[in-house]
C-alpha positions in Angstrom: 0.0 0.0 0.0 2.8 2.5 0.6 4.3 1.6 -2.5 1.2 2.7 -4.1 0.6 5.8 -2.5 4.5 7.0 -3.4 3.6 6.2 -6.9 0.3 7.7 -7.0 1.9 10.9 -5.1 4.9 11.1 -7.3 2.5 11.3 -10.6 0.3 13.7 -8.7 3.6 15.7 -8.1 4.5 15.4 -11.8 0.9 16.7 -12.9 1.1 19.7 -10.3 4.4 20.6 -11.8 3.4 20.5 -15.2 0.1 22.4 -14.9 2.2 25.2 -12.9 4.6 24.8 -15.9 1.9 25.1 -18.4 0.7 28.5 -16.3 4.3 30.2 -16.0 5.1 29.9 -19.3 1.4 31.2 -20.5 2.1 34.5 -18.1 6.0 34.6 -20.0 3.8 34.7 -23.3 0.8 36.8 -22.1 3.1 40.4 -22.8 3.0 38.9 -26.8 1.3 40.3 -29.9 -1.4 38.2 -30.9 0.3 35.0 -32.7 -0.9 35.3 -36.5 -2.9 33.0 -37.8 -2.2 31.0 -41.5 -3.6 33.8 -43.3 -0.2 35.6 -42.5 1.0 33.0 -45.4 -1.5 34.3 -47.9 0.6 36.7 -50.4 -0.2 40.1 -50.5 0.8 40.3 -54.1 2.8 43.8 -53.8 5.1 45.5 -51.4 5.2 49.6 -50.7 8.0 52.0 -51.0 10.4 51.9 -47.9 9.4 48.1 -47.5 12.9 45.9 -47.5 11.9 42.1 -49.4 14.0 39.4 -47.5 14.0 36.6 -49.7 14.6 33.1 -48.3 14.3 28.9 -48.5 12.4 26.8 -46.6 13.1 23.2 -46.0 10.3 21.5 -44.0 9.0 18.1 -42.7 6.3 18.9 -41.6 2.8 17.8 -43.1 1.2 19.6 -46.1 -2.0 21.4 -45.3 -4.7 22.3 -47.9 -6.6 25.7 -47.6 -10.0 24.7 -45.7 -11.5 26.6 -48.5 -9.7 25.7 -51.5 -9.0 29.2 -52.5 -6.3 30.7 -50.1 -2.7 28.8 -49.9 -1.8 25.7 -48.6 0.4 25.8 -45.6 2.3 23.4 -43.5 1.1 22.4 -39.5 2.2 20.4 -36.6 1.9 17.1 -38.5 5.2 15.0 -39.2 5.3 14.7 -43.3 6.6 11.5 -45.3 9.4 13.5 -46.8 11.0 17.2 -46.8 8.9 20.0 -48.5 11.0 22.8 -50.0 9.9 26.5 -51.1 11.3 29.6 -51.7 9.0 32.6 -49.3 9.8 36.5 -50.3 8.6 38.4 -47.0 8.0 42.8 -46.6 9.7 43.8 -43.8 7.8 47.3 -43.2 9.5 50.8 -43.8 9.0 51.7 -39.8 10.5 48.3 -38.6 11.9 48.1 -35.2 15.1 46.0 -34.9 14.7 42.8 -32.8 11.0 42.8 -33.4 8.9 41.6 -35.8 5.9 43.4 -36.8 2.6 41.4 -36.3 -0.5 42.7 -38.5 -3.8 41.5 -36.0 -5.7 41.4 -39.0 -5.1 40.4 -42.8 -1.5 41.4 -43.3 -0.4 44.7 -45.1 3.0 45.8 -45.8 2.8 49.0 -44.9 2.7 48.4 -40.9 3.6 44.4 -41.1 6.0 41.5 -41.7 3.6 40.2 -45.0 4.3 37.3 -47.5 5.0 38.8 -51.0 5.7 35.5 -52.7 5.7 31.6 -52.3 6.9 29.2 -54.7 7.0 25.2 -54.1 10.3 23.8 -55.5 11.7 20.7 -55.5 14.7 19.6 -53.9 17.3 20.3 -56.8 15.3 23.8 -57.3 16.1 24.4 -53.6 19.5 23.1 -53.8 20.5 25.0 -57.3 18.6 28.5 -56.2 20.7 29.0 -52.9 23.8 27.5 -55.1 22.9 30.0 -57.1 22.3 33.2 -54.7 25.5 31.9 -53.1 27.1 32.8 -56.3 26.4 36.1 -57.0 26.8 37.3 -53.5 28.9 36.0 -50.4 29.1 32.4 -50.7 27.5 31.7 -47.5 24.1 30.3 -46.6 23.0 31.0 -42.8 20.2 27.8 -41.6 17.7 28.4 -39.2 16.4 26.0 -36.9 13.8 27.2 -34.9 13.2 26.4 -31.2 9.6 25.0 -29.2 6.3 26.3 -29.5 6.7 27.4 -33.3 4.4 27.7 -36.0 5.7 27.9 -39.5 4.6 31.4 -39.8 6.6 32.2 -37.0 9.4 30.8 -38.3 9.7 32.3 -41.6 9.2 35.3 -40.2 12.0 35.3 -37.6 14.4 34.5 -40.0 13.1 37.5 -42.2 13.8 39.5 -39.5 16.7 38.5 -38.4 18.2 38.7 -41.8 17.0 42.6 -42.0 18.4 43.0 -38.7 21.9 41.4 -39.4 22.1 42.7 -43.0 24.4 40.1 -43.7 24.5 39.2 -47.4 24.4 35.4 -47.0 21.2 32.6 -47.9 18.8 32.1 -45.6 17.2 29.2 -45.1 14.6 28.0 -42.5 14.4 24.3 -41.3 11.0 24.1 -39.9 10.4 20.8 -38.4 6.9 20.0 -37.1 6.2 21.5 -33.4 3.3 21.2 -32.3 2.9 25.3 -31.5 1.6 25.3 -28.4 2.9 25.8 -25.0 1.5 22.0 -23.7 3.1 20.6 -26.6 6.6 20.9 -24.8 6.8 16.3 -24.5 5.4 16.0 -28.5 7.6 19.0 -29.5 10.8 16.7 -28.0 9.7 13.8 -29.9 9.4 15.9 -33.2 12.8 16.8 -33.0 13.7 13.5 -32.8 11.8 12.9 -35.6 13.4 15.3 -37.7 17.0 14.4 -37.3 17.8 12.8 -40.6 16.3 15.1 -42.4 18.0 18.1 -41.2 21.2 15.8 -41.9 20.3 15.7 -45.4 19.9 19.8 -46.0 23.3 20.3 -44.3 24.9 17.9 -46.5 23.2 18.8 -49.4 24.0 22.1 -49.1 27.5 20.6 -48.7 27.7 19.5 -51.8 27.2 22.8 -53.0 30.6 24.5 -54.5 29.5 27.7 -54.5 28.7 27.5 -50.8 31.3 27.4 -48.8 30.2 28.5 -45.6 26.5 27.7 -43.8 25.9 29.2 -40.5 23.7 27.0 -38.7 21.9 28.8 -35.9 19.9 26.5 -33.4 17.3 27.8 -30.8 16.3 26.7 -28.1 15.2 23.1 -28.6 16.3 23.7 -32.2 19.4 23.3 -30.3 19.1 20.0 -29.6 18.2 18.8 -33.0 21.2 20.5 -34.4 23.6 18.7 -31.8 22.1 15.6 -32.3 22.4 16.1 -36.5 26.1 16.7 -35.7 26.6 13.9 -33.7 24.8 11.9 -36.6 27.5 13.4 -39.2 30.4 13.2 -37.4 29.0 9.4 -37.1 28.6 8.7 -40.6 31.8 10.5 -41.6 30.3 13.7 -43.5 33.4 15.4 -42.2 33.6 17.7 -45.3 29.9 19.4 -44.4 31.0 19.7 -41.0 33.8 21.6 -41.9 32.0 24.0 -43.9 29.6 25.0 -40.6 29.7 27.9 -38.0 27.7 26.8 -35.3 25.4 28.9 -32.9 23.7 27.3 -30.4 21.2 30.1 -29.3 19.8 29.3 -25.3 20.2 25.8 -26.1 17.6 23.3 -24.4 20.0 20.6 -23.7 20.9 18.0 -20.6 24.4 19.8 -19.6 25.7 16.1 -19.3 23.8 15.0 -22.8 26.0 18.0 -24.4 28.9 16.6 -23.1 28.5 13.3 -24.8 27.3 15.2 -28.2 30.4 17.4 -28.0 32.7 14.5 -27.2 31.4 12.7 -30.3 31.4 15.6 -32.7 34.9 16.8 -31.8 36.3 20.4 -32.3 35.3 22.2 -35.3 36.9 23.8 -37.9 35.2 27.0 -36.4 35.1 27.4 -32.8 31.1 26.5 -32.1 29.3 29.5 -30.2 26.7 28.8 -27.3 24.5 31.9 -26.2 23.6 31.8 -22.7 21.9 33.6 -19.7 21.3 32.7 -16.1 18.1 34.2 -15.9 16.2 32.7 -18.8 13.1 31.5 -17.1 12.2 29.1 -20.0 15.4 26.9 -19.3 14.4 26.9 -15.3 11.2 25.5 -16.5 12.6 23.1 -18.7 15.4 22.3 -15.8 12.5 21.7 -13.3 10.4 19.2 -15.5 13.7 17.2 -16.0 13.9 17.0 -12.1 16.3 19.4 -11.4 19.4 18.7 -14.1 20.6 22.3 -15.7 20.6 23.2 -19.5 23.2 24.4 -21.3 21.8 27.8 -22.2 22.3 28.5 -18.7 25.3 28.1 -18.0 27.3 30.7 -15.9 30.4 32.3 -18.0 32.0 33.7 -14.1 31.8 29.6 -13.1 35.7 29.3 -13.5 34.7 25.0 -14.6 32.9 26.9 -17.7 36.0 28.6 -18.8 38.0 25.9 -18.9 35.2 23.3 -20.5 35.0 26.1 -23.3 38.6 26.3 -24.1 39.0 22.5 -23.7 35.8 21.5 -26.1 36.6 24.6 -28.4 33.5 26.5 -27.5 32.4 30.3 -27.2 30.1 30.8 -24.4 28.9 34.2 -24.5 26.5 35.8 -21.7 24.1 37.7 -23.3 22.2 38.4 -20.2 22.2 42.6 -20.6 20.6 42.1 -24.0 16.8 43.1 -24.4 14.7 40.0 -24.4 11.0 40.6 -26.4 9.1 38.5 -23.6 8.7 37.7 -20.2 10.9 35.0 -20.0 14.2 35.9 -21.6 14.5 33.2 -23.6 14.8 34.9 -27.2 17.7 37.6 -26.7 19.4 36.0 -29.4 17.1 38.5 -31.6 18.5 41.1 -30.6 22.3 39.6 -30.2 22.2 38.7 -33.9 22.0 42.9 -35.2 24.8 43.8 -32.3 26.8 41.9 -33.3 26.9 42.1 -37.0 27.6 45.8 -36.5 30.1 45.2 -33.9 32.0 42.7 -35.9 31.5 45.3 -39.4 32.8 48.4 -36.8 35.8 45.7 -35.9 37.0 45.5 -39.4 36.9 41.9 -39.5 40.1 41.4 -38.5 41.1 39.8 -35.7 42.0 42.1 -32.4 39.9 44.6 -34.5 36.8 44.8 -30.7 33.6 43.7 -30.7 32.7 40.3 -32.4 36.1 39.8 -33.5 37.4 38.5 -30.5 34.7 36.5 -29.8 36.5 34.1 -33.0 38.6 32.6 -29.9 37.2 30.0 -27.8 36.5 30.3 -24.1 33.6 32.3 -21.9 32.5 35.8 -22.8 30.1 38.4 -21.5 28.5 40.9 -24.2 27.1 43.8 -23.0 24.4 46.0 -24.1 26.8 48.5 -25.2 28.4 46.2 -27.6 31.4 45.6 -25.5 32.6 41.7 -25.1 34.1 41.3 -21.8 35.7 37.5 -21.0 35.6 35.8 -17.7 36.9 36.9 -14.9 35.6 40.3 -16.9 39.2 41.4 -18.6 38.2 44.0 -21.3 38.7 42.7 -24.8 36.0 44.6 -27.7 33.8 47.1 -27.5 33.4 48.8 -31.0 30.1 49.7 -30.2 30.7 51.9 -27.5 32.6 54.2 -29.7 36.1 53.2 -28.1 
């Protein structure tokens, strides 16, 4: 009988925790603009003058959805598809956009206030492949791949990317990997499972894009539990000997959702890389306490603590940038998404740095170890010894 009641208590526990879970993370989102529908997909057909047109790629698993009323466009949802979907998506930032944000419309989408679709086009996957060959080409030879985090919609992804390629004005590729969350906050256990899921498939756009000449760099950028899936495709290459496309990545894991002790087995496996991987952290991102909490206690990697002297010296021994972007702005409640706004800082910091090493700013975050970047643009390294800050006009 008591062996009952423990179990029965500790699944009462484990419902209690989750419900409170389910309501902390609500509040975090409750300071949010309205999350946009499918219609935000819908092409307006035109832009206005001022608008900037971020064009980019999508490479999806998830399942192909057919307009309820057979007029408007077809979208993708939650649901795990067969096989990747690829498209090309041309989104209107507006002409009064505010860096770090991205401009919901409440209603039907217009340009002139709003993030709006201008343009979607199915391809297949040697379209996809030969159209970001292509744009490689002609501009910097790098590709920058998105891999969005929990609790994202496909809308929501495409538009992040838009605006963090406006924000950045970095001449590079984007392309989105959107694989099928469920895009709701109680999806957190299914949401784990999809990335799971979605492993291969991610493997398959890296090396494809691999194969690609005229790309010779791709930035892959995971958040949050995109984070995850990107260590665990790494882990898969390194496995299966794709050494070559693994060479060709710069990796940023932005507040990564990951088991501190899984990362150490993922990192052991994948090695060092050719470029020193970067890992964006803050102690106080309440998301990654909640996600610590339902795993009974066992800290994430995004919050990892650059003072922590063991930190330091795990970073220069793995090869790793930890940087603490903990001064940055964050857009919610929970400070879980200050990657947005580290991704314009420090594009300008490392263009006011020259790009040359020593030049401040981003630049001498290119050497591994622990970091703190400040909202003034200055990047100070544990124990806090000056090194950058091209921002702050020095």
């Amino acid at each position: 009988m008591r062996l009952r009641m423990t179990i029965s208590d500790a699944g009462t526990s484990r419902l209690f925790l989750l419900v409170l879970v389910t309501l902390v993370l609500a509040l975090g989102l409750a300071g949010c603009a309205t999350r946009p529908g499918a219609i935000a997909l819908v092409p307006v057909g035109k832009s206005v003058p001022g608008a900037r047109l971020v064009t980019l790629y999508l490479a999806t698993d998830r399942e192909r959805l057919e307009a309820a009323d057979g007029v408007g466009a077809a979208t993708y949802g939650s649901g795990r598809g067969r096989d990747l979907a690829y498209a090309e998506v041309t989104i209107s930032v507006p002409p009064g956009h505010e860096p770090g944000r991205i401009e919901w419309s409440e209603r039907e989408p217009g340009p002139e206030k709003s993030f709006a679709t201008l343009r979607r086009t199915r391809l297949t996957e040697r379209e996809f492949r030969r159209r970001v060959a292509a744009r490689a080409r002609a501009g910097s030879g790098e590709a920058a791949v998105f891999v969005h985090g929990f609790n994202y919609s496909l809308q929501e992804g495409l538009f992040r990317l838009a605006q963090l390629s406006a924000d950045s004005k970095v001449e590079n590729v984007p392309v989105l990997f959107a694989w099928p969350s469920e895009a709701a906050v109680a999806g957190y256990v299914a949401d784990r499972d999809a990335v799971t899921f979605s492993r291969d498939h991610l493997v398959r756009v890296l090396s494809d894009l691999s194969q690609e000449p005229s790309v010779r760099k791709v930035t892959l950028v995971g958040h949050s539990m995109g984070g995850w899936l990107v260590m665990e495709s790494l882990r898969q290459m390194k496995l299966l000997g794709r050494d070559r496309a693994l060479d060709r990545l710069d990796v940023v894991l932005a507040a990564p959702d990951i088991d501190v002790d899984v990362f150490r087995t993922q990192i052991a496996t994948v090695g060092p890389m050719k470029r020193p991987m970067m890992i964006l952290v803050s102690k106080d991102d309440r998301a990654l306490a909640v996600s610590s909490r339902l795993a009974g206690g066992r800290p994430r990697i995004g919050a990892a603590d650059v003072e922590d002297p063991c930190v330091l010296e795990a970073a220069r021994e793995n090869d790793l940038r930890v940087v603490d972007i903990s001064t940055l702005d964050a857009s919610d409640r929970l400070n879980h998404d200050r990657f947005v706004s580290f991704a314009g800082v420090y594009a300008a910091s490392d263009e006011a740095g020259g790009g040359e090493a020593g030049g401040g700013g981003a630049n001498e975050l290119r050497q591994a170890g622990a970091y703190v970047f400040n909202a003034a643009g200055a990047a100070i390294a544990s124990p806090f010894t000056l090194v950058g800050g091209a921002l702050a006009g020095r």
